[in-house]
Structures are given as C-alpha cells and as structure tokens.
C-alpha positions in Angstrom: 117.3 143.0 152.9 118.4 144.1 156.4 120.2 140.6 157.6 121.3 139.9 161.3 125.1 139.8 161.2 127.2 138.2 164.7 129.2 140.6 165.7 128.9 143.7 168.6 128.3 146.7 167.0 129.6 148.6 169.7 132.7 146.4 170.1 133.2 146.4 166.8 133.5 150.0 166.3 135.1 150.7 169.2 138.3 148.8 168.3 138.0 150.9 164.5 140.8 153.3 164.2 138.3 156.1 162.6 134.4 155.7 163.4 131.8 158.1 163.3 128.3 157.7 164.2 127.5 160.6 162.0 129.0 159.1 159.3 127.5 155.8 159.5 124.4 158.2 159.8 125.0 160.0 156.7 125.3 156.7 155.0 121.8 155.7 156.1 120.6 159.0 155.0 122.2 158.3 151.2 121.1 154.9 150.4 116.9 156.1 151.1 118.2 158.8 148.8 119.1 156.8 146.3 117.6 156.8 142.7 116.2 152.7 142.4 118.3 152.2 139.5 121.2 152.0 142.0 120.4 148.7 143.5 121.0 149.5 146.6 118.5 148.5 149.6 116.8 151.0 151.7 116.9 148.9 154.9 120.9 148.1 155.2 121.5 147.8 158.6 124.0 149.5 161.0 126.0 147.0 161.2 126.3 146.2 157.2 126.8 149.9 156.9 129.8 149.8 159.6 131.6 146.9 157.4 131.3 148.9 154.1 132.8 151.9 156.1 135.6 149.8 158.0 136.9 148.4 154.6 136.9 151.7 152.9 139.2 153.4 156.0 136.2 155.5 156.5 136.7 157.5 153.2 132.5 158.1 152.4 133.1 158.6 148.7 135.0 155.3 148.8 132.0 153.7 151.2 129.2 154.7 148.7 130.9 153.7 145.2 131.8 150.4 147.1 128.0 149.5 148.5 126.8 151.0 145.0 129.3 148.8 143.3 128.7 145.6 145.6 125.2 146.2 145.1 125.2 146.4 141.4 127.8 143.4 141.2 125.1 141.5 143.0 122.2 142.4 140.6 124.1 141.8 137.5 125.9 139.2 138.4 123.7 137.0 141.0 126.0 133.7 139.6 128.6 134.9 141.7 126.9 135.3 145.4 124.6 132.6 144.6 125.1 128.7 144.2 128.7 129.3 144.5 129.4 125.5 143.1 131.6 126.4 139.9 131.0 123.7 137.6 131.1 125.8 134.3 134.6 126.7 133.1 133.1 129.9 132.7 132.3 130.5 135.8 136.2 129.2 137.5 137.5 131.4 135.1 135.4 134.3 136.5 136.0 133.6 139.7 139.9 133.4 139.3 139.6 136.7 137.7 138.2 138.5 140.6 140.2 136.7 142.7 143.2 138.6 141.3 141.8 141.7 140.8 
C-alpha cells in the first residue's frame, strides 16, 4: 500500500521542529509488528510515516493510535475515503460530523 507522495523527505523533515530518524525507525519497526487485526499496512512508506509523526508533534503513542485509528477508519468505513460524492443524507450528515469533531 506504499504510495509515492510529492514532497522531499529530507526537506520536509528538515524544516520539522522535532524529527528523529530513530523514531520514524521505530515506527517502521511497529507496524511489521503488528497483529493483522490492526489494519495497518506493513509497507507504509517513510514518507507516510513522517506525516503521521509531524501531525502528532512527534508524541509515538499519539503517532501509533493515530495510523491504527486512520487505518481502522479506513477499513470500516471505506464510504468515507472512497467515492467521496455525498449523495445520501446519510452520508452529508456523516461527513459534517467529522468535520466538527
């Protein structure tokens, strides 16, 4: 599921006010770790990794419960990342929801 993303790594994470390869390492390390009922690919790339980690402030226990939780959003929910044309009440009122959250 490893997808090619346009952005520098290395630009990217040099502007980051906390980066660690190590971490972004330990991240890799977790998700082939990971029991299958979790979701979560085995091939995320560094660079997906390095967006999780960025919008969690580098905090790992927020950057794993955020990829498991994205991850598991995406498997249960496949309406919302998929065909995003909301013709169904149902579905504006879902999106509006999560909007707000």
């Amino acid at each position: 599921m490893s997808v090619d993303l346009e952005f520098d790594y290395n630009e990217a994470t040099a502007a980051m006010d906390k980066f660690s390869q190590e971490d972004i390492n330990e991240l890799r390390s977790w998700t082939q770790k990971l029991d299958k009922s979790k979701y979560v690919p085995k091939d995320l790339s560094d660079k997906q990794l390095v967006l999780f980690y960025n919008a969690c402030y580098g905090d790992m226990d927020k950057t794993k419960a955020c990829i498991e939780k994205y991850y598991s959003c995406r498997k249960n929910g496949p309406e919302l990342f998929d065909n995003r044309i909301l013709k169904t009440d149902e579905l504006k009122q879902s999106a509006e929801v999560l909007c707000y959250q």
